[in-house]
C-alpha positions as CSV (number, residue, x, y, z in Angstrom):
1,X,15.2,-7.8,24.2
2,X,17.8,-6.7,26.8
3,X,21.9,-6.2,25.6
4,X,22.5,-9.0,28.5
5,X,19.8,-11.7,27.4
6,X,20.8,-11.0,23.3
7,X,24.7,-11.6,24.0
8,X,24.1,-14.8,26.2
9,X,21.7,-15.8,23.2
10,X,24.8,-14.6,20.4
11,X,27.1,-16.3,22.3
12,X,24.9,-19.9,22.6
13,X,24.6,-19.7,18.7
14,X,21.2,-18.7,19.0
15,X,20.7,-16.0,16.1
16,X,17.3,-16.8,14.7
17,X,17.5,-13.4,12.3
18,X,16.5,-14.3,8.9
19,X,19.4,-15.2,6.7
20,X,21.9,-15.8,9.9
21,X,23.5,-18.5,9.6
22,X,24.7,-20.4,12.5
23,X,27.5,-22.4,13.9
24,X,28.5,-26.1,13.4
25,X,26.0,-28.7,14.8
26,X,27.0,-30.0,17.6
27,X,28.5,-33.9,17.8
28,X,26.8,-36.9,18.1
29,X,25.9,-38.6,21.5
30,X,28.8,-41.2,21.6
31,X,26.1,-43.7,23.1
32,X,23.7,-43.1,20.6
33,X,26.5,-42.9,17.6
34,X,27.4,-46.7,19.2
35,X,24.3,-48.2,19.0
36,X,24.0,-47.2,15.0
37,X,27.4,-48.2,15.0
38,X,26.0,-51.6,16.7
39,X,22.9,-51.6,14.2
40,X,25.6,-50.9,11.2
41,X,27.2,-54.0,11.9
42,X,24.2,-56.4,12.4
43,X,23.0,-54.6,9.1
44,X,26.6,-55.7,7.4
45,X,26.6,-59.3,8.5
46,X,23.0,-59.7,7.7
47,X,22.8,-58.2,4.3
48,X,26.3,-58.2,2.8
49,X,27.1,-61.3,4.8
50,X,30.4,-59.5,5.8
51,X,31.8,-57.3,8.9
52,X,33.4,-53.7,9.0
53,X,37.5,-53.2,8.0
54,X,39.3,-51.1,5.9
55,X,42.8,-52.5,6.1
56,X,43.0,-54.4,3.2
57,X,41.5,-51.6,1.2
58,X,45.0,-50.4,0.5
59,X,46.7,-53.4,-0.7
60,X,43.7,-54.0,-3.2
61,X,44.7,-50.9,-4.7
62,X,48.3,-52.0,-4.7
63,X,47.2,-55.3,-5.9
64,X,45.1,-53.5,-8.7
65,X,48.6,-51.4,-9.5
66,X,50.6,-54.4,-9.7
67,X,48.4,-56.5,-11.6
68,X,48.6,-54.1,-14.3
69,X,52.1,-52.7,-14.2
70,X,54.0,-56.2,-12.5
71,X,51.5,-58.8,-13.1
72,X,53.8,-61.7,-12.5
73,X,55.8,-60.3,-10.1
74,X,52.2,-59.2,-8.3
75,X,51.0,-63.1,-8.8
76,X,54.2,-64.7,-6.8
77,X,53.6,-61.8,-3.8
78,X,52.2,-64.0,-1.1
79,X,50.5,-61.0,0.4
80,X,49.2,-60.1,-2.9
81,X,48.5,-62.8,-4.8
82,X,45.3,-63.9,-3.5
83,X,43.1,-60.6,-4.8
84,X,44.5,-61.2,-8.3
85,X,44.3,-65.1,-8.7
86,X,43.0,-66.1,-11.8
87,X,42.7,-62.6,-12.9
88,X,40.5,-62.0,-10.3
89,X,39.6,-57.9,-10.1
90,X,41.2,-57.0,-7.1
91,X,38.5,-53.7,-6.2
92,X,35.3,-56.3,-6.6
93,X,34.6,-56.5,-3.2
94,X,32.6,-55.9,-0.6
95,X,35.5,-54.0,1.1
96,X,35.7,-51.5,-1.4
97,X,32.1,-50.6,-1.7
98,X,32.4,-50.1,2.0
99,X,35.1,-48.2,1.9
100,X,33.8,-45.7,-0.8
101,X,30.5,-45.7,1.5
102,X,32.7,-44.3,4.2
103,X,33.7,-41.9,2.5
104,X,30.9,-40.3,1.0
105,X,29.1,-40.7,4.4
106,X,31.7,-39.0,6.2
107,X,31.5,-36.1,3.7
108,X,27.7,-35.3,3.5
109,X,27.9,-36.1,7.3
110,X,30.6,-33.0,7.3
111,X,28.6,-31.3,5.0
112,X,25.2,-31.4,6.8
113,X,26.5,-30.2,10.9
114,X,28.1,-27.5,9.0
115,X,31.8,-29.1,9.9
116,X,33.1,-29.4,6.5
117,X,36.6,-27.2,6.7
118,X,40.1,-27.8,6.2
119,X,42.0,-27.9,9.6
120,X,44.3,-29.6,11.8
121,X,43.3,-30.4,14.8
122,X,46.3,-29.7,17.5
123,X,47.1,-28.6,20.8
124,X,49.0,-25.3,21.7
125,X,52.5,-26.5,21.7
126,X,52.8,-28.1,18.5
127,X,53.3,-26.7,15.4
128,X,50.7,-28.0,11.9
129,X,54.1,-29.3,10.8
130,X,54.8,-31.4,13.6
131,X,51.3,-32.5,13.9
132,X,51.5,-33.9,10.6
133,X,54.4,-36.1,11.5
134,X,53.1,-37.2,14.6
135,X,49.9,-38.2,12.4
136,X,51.9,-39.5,9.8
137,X,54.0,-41.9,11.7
138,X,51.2,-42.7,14.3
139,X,49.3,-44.3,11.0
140,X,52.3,-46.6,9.7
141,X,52.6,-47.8,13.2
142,X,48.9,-48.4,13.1
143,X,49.0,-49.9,9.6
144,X,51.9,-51.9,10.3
145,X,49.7,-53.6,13.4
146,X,47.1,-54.1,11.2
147,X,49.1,-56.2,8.9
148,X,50.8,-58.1,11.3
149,X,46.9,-58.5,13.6
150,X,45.4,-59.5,10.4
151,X,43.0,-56.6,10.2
152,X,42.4,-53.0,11.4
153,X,40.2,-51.7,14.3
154,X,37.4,-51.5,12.4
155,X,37.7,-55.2,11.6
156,X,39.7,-56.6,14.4
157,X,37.4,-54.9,17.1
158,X,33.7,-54.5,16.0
159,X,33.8,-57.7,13.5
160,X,35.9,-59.7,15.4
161,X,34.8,-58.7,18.9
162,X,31.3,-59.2,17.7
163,X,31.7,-62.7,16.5
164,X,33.9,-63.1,19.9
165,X,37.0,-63.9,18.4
166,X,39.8,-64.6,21.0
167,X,42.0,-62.6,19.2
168,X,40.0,-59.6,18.3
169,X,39.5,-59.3,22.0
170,X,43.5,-59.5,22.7
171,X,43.9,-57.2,19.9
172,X,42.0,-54.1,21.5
173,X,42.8,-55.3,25.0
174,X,46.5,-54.0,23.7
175,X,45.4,-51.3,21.3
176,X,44.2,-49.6,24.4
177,X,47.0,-50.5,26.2
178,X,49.8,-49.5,24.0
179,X,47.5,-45.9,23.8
180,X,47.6,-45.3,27.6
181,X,51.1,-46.3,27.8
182,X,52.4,-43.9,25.1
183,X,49.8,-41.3,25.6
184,X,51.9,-39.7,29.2
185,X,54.7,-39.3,26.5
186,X,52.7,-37.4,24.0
187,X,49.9,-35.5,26.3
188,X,51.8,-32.2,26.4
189,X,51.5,-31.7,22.9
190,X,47.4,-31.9,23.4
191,X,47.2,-29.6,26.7
């Protein structure tokens, strides 16, 4: 094999020796990953009789905390008072097995393209540090507009949109909006 022909192949990831081991796989095709998202949904409805969401996962856990360490201040919270009602289990739900599901998915998906490192993803005028506040406060603002939309993406988009909720369409109609509008503020930091 010619120099020439052996580097193109190097650099493609294509080094077939024995015991080489190669790059990360590369991602999904987003249509194909949108259909199984599609089918992952119909599957949710149709067998757990529930959507997709992860916003409430949090305050389960907070109700769970409360319920043992606050119990009646926990059972007067009006946003928390409905997982523990009459002594209720706040984590037996659907919610949480989903959630858990997630997770482990996401890790032997990691696992299996070979992606499974610790990194920050950033662009070349921001510091890790900076990143991580930009992250940080980019997720109460997003957790704050799921408490006050009554549900998350996940939920407000794919398990709202799919059952055509009115407001589920509103909700991503603006999620999109609000990203366009503040993304010319924070592009430099990406390019």
């Amino acid at each position: 094999m010619s120099e020439q022909m052996k580097a193109a192949e190097d650099t493609a990831g294509g080094d077939h020796e024995a015991g080489a081991v190669s790059g990360p796989k590369p991602y999904w095709n987003p249509y194909l990953a949108g259909v199984l998202l599609g089918l992952t949904l119909l599957a949710t409805f149709i067998i757990a009789g529930e959507g997709l969401g992860a916003s409430a996962f949090p305050k389960r856990l907070l109700a769970l905390a409360g319920q043992h360490w606050v119990p009646a201040w926990t059972a007067a919270n009006p946003s928390l008072s409905g997982y523990v009602a009459d002594g209720a289990n706040p984590l037996r739900n659907w919610l949480v097995v989903e959630v858990i599901g997630v997770f482990i998915g996401g890790f032997l998906g990691a696992v299996s393209a070979g992606r499974f490192k610790s990194t920050t993803e950033k662009g070349p005028r921001i510091s890790t540090k900076g990143r991580m506040v930009y992250a940080f406060a980019g997720g109460i603002v997003m957790g704050v507009g799921a408490a006050l939309a009554r549900g998350c993406t996940s939920g407000q988009a794919l398990s709202g949109g799919a059952t055509l909720a009115t407001g589920s369409w509103l909700f991503m109609l603006m999620v999109f909006a609000g990203g366009y509008a503040v993304a010319y503020f924070v592009r430099r930091q990406w390019i």
